[in-house]
N, C-alpha and C positions, 0 to 999 in steps of 0.2 A: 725598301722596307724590309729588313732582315728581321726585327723581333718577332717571335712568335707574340708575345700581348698585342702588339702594333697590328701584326694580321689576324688578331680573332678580335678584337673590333673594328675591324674594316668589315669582318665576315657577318659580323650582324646586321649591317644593313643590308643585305642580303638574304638572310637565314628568315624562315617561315614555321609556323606551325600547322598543318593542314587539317582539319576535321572533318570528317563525311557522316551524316547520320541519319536515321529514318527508320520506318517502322517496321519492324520485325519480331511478330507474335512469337513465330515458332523457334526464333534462336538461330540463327541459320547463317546470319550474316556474317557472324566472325569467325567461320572456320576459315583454315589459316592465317590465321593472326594471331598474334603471340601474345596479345592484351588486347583486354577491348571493353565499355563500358556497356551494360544490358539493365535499362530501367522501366519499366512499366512500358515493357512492348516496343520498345527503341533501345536501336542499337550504334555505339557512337564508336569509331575509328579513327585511330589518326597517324602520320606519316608527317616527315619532315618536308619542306618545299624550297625552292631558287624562287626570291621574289627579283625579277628583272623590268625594273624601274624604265618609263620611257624616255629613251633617248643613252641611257648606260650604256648600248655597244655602240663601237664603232660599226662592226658590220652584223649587225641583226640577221639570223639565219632564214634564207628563204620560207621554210617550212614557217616561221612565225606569222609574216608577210600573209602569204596563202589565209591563213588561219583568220588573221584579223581581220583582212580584207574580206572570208567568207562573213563573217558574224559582224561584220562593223564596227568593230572593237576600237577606240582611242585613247584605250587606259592602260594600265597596266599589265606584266603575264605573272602567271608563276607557273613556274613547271614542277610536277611531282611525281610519285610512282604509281603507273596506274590500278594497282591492287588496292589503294588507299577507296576508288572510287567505285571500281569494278560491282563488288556485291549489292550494287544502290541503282547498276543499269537494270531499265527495264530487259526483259528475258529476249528479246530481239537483240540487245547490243551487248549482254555480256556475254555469250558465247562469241562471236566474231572475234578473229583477232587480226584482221583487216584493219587497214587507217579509216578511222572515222573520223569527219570532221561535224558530225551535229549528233552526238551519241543522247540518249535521255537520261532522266533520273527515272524511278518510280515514284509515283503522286506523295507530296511532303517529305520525301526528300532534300537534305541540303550540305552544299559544302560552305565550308568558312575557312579563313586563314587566320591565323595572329599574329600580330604583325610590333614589332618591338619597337615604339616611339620614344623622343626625349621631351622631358619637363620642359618647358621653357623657362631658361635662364639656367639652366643646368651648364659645366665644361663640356668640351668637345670630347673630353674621354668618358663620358656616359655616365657619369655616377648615378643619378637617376631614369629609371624609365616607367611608362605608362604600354607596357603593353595594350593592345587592343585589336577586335574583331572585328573582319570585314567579309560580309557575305562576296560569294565567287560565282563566276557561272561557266560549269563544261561546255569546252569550247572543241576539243579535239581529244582523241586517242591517237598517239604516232605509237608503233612499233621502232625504235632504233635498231635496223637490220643490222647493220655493222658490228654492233657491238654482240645482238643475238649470235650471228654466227662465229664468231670471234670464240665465244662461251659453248656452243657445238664443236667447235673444229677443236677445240683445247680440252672438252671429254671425251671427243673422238666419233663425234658424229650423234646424228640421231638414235644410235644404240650406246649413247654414253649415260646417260638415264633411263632405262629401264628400270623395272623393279629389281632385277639382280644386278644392279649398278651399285658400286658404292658410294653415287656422290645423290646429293640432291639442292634444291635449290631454296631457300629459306631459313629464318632463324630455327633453332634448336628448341625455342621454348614454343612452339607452331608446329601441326601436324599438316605433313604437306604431303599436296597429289606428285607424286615425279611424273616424267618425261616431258618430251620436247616442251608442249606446252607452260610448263612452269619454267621452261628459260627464256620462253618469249614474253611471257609475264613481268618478267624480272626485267628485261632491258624496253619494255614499253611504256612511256612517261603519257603523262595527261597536261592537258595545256588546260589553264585557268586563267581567265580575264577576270578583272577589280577594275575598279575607280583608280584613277592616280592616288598614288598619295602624294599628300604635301610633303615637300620638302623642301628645306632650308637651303640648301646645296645643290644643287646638280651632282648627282651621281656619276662614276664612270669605272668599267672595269675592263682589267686586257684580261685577253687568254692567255693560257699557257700553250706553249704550244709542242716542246720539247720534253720529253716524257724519257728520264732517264733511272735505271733500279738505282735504288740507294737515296734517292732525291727525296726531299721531307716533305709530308702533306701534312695539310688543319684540314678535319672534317667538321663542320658545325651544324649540328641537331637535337632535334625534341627528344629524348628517350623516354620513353613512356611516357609521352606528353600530357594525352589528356588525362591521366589519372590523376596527373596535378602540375599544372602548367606553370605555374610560380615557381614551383620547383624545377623544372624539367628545362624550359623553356630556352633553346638557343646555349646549349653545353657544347664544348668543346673536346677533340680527341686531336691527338698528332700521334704518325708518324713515319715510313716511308714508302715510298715505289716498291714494291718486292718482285716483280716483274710487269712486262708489256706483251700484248696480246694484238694483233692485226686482225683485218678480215680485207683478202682480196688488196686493193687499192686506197682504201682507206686506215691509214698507218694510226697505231698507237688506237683501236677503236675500245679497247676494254684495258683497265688495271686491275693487277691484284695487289693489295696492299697489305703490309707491315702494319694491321694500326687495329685496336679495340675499340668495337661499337656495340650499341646494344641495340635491341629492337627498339623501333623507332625511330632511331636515327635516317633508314635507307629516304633519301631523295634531297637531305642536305646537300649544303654547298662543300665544294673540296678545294681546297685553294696550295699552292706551292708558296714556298720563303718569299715571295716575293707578291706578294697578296695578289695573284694574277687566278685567273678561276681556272681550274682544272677540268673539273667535270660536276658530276653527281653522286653518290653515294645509289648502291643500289643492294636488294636483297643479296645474302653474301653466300656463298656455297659452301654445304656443309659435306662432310664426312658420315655416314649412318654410323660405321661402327664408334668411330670416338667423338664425335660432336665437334670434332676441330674445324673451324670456319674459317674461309680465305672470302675476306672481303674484297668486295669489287666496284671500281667507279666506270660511270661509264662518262667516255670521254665527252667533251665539248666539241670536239672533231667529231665523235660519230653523230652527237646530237643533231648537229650544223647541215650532215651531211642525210639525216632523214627524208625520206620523200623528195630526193633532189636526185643528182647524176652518180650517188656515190658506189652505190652498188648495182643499179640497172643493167649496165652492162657487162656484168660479171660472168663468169659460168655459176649452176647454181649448186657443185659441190665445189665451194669455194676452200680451200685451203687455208688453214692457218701460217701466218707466217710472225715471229714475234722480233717487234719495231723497239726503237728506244734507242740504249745503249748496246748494240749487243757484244762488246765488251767493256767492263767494268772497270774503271780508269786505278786497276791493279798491277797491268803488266803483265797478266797471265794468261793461258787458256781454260776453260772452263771445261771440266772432265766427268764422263760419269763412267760408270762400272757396270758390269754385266756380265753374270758367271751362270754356268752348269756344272758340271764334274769336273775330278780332282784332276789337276795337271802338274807334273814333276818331272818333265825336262825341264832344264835349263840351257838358254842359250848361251854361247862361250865368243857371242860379237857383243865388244864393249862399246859399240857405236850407237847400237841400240839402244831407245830408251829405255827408263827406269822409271817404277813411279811404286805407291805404295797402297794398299787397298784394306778393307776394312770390314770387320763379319756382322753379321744382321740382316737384312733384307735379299731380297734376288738381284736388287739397282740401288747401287749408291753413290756418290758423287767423291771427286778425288781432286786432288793443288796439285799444280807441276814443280817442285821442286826444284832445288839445285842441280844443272846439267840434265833437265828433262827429269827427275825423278819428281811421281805423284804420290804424295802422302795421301793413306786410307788405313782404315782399319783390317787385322786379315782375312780372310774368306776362305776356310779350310774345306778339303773334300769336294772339289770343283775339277773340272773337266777343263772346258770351253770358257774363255773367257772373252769380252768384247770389252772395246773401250772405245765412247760416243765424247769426241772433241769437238769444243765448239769458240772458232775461229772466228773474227770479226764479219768474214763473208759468209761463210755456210760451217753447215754439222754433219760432220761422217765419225763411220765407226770401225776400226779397224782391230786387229787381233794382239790378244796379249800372252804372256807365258808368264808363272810361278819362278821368283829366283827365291824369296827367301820366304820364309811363314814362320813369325815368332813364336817361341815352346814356352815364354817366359810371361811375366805379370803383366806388361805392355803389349797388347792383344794388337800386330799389327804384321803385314805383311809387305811382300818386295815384288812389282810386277815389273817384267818387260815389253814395250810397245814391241810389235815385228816392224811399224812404219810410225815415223813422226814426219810431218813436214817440215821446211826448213824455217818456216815461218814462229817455232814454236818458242815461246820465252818461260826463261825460268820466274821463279814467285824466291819474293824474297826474306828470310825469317827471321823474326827476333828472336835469338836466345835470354835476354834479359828480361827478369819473373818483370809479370804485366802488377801495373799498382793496381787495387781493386778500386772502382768507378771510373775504371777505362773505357773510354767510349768505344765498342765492339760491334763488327759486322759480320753475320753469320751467310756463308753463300754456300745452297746445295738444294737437292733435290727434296725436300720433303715435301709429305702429300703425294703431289704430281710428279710422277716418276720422269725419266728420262724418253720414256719411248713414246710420251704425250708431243712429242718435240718442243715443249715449252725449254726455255732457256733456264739455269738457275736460277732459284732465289734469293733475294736480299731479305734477313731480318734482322731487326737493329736492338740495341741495349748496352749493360756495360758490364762488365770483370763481379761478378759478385761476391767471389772469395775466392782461394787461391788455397792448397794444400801445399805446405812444404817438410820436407823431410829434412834433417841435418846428418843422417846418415852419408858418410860419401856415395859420390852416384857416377856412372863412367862417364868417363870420356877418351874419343881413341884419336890417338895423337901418330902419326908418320906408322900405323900398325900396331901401336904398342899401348896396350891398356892402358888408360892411366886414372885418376880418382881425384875428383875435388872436394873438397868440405867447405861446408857452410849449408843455407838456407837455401836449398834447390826446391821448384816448382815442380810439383809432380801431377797434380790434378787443377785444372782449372774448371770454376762456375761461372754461368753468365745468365742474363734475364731475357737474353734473344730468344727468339720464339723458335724452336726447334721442334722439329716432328718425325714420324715413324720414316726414313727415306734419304733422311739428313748423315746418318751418320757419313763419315767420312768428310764432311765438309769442313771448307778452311772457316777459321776464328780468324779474321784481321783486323787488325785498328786501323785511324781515321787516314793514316798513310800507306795504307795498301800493305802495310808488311804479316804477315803470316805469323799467330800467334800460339796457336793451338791447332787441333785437331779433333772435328765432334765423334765422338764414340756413343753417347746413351744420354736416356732422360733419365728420371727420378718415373715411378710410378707408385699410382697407388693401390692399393692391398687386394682392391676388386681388378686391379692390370689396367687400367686408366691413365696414359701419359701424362704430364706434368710439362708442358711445352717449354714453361718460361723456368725449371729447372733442370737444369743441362751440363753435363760432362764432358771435360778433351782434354786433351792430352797436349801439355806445352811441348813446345819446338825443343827447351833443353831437355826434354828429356827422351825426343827422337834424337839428341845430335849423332850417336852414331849413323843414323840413316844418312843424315847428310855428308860425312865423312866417307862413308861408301860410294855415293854418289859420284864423290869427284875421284876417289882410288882404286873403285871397283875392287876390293878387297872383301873377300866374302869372311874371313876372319874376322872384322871390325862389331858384325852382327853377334857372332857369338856372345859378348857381355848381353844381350839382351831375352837370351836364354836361361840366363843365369837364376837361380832361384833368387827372393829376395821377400820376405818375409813382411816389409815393410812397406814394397809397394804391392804385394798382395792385396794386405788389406785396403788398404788408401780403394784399390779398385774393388775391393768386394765390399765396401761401403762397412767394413767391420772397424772394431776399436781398435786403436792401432797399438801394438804392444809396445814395451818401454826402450827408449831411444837413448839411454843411460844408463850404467848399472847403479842400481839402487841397493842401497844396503836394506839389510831383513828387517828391519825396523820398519820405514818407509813402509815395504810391502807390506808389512804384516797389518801395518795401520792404516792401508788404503784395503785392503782386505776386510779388518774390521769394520770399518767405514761403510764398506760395499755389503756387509754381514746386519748390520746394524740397520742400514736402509730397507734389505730385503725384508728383513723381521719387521718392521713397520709396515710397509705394504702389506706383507699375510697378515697382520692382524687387525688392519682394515678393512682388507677383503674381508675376513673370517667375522669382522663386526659388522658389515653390510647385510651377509647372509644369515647371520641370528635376527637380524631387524626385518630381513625380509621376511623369513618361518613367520616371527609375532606376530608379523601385518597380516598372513592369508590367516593366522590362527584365531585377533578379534578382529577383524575388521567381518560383513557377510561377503558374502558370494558376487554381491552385482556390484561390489567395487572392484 
């Protein structure tokens, strides 16, 4: 089953809406929660659910077993996120964050599900449905350690949420308590028993069970469900693996994903191209200072492994270690960067590698190049520099030197490794301008820097416009400058999701080959990043680096010092002056043009402002 339509209706029979609600005079209930209904002293919440039909797995997770067998359950489960039901336990069992297997409500109290039925006589591809609700009864609170700790070991421990932390855990439009506690909330699910439902079929679902970046998810959820469930009801979101996260022994225990969700959605089904279930959708970790979220599922492996042998016998500062792919079926190594102060030796062993680095941040991520060179943006006024490679078996960091730092409009620099392995492959570039709605994979450190040891990220989208210049633009040929004309690629956009960490990261298409080069977002006027608008810098218009790369000719660089007027502005985001000579007419009438506009503008301003004087002049006071 390859279609995405084909796997979000398989994902509905699965997908849930969950409601929890009861009474609360004082208002109380829905702090942190990002919406929530408050009617005559009742307060109603909701969260998305896994409804797991009996008899759908092949091998049903112990922890279920346990569950059903405690309560005598012969019906159905659904599992959700336990903040949905939290605010509704009596004050005995919502502080605990122990496994409860018979937690209570508080008196009238209840949860319910929705559960998306078909008309009878309806086709198999759903055109009709009869939603409908089916009262549930808390059955269990599991904590999913695997995935908790997974979410510790990748902020860096119990002191990676504090209040002078910069992460925390919940949507943005929710006012949340940080530390440890709010990450174990977050990976803690509630189990719900129902009545069977009828069905027409027999249901059946495989797991996924191979978790590789770049791989494409369906997330299927309520987003703000019950504010209106007709609407809301079993919405769809795709998009991919952006990294894999471990804890200990149990592999692949948490994702962070490539995909947009809205509150509500956390405790949907997450399923891969191949309608196989993934995991679950769970609250997503935010950023305080810019609200950037990295959504996260938590696995079917960690679920499985709840309350069983997965982490018992662990040590209990378990270490991160991150599972998957850990490399990216590009052919490369994955690089990041790390500077102090300014360094200006240069080395004179041409054996050593090369790579290229990029200015912004204190850590940013770099491509190995042609003959080991890493393309980055430059990083001027540094000392000490490191460079963290990360090989299919392990991550180490070793030392680098400054050979070249561009003086020109292409803000990019020339490092040299002191050591490469022999194990190290070059990345391969396209010089030919990318068509815009190129399908584009952005991999680099944003967010989560490099010294969190998480691996790169994957985020996905396509070429969204492309800047070209018809000005000649170099190229160095056996030493010897040389200039081509035509329509050269000089800036490239894309709608990958890029953030504050990313610069320097490769731009490749759907074959691995190296397109660009991230350098900046867009922001807005308050300094607000703009993630899914994004700036690099195409391969042609580094090719002298590459050129250097294989001749070690430090002369080759020079063109790229060179002033040039045209990619100036292209990179200071200014209007680009004229690429023609125009005769005085032309000017003088785009002049006028631009004369004629401005005079309209002032004298709409200047007529707003007499309209405003009149208005404080009749209108009183308390308007």
């Amino acid at each position: 089953m390859e279609s995405l339509p084909d796997v979000a209706q398989f994902a509905r029979n699965f997908s849930v809406l969950v409601r929890s609600q009861g009474p609360d005079p004082k208002g109380l209930k829905m702090r942190n929660h990002a919406f929530h209904l408050h009617q005559t002293g009742s307060t109603t919440l909701s969260a998305s659910g896994i409804l797991l039909p009996d008899g759908c797995l092949s091998d049903r997770p112990p922890i279920f077993d346990s569950v059903c067998g405690i309560h005598r359950h012969s019906g159905d489960l659904v599992i959700t996120p336990a903040s949905v039901v939290e605010p509704f336990l009596t004050a005995e069992y919502r502080t605990k964050t122990a496994q409860e297997f018979s937690p209570k409500l508080i008196p009238a109290a209840r949860i319910d599900v929705l559960i998306e039925g078909k008309e009878e006589g309806t086709s198999s591809n759903g055109a009709a449905t009869i939603p409908h609700w089916r009262n549930c009864k808390l059955m269990a609170l599991v904590d999913v350690t695997a995935s908790s700790v997974a979410l510790l070991s990748l902020l860096g421990g119990d002191s990676g949420l504090q209040e002078s932390s910069a992460w925390e855990v919940g949507w943005s439009l929710a006012a949340r308590e940080g530390g440890t506690q709010m990450v174990k909330s977050a990976s803690r699910i509630a189990i719900l028993g129902i009545p069977k439902v009828e069905l027409k079929n027999m249901l059946h679902v495989d797991i996924s069970e191979a978790h590789q970046r770049g791989d494409i998810l369906l997330v299927m959820g309520s987003p703000f469900g019950i504010l209106s469930p007709s609407h809301f009801l079993n919405s769809i979101s795709s998009g991919v693996v952006a990294n894999c996260c471990s804890a200990g022994s149990v592999k692949n225990s948490l994702l962070l994903a490539d995909i947009r969700c809205l509150p509500g959605m956390e405790g949907g089904p997450v399923f891969d191209r191949h309608a196989c279930l993934v995991g679950m959708l769970t609250s997503p970790l935010r950023q305080k200072t810019s609200n950037a979220e990295i959504q996260l599922v938590i696995t079917w492996n960690a679920i499985a492994t709840a309350w069983g042998n997965g982490l018992q016998n662990e040590p209990q500062n378990v270490q991160q270690e991150v599972a998957g792919s850990r490399r990216w079926d590009l052919g490369i190594w994955n690089c990041s960067v790390s500077f102090s102060e300014q360094e200006e030796k240069i080395s004179e062993d041409k054996r050593q590698r090369l790579f290229l680095s990029a200015s912004g941040s204190s850590s940013v991520y770099g491509d190995i190049a042609h003959d080991a060179s890493l393309l980055n943006q430059s990083h001027k006024n540094y000392r000490k520099i490191s460079v963290r490679l990360d090989n299919v078996e392990r991550q180490f960091w070793c030392d680098a030197s400054v050979v070249y730092v561009s003086n020109g409009p292409i803000d990019v620099a020339l490092l040299q490794l002191d050591y490469v392995p022999c194990q190290l492959c070059p990345i391969n570039p396209e010089f030919l301008c990318p068509s815009i709605g190129l399908p584009v994979h952005v991999i680099g450190h944003g967010l989560l820097g490099p010294r969190s040891d998480i691996w790169p990220s994957v985020s996905t989208g396509v070429v969204s416009h492309v800047v070209r210049v018809s000005e000649p633009l170099h190229i160095e040929k056996s030493g010897i400058v040389e200039t081509e004309k035509g329509s050269v690629p000089v800036m490239l956009q894309t709608t990958a999701a890029v953030h504050p960490g990313a610069s320097g990261g490769a731009v490749v298409d759907s074959d691995g080959h190296m397109i660009g080069l991230i350098t900046s977002n867009a922001k807005h006027g308050g300094g607000r990043t703009i993630p899914h608008l994004n700036f690099s810098i195409p391969c042609a218009a580094l090719l002298p680096v590459f050129r250097f790369s294989d001749d070690y000719d430090l002369s080759m660089l020079k063109v790229l010092d060179e002033p040039n007027d045209l990619l100036s502005s292209v990179w200071s985001l200014a209007p680009l002056p004229s690429q023609s000579n125009q005769s005085i007419s032309e000017k003088n009438d785009q002049e006028g043009k631009g004369s004629r506009f401005s005079k309209f503008l002032a004298e709409k301003h200047s007529g707003l402002e007499d309209l405003t004087s009149t208005i404080k002049e009749k209108l009183p006071s308390k308007l």
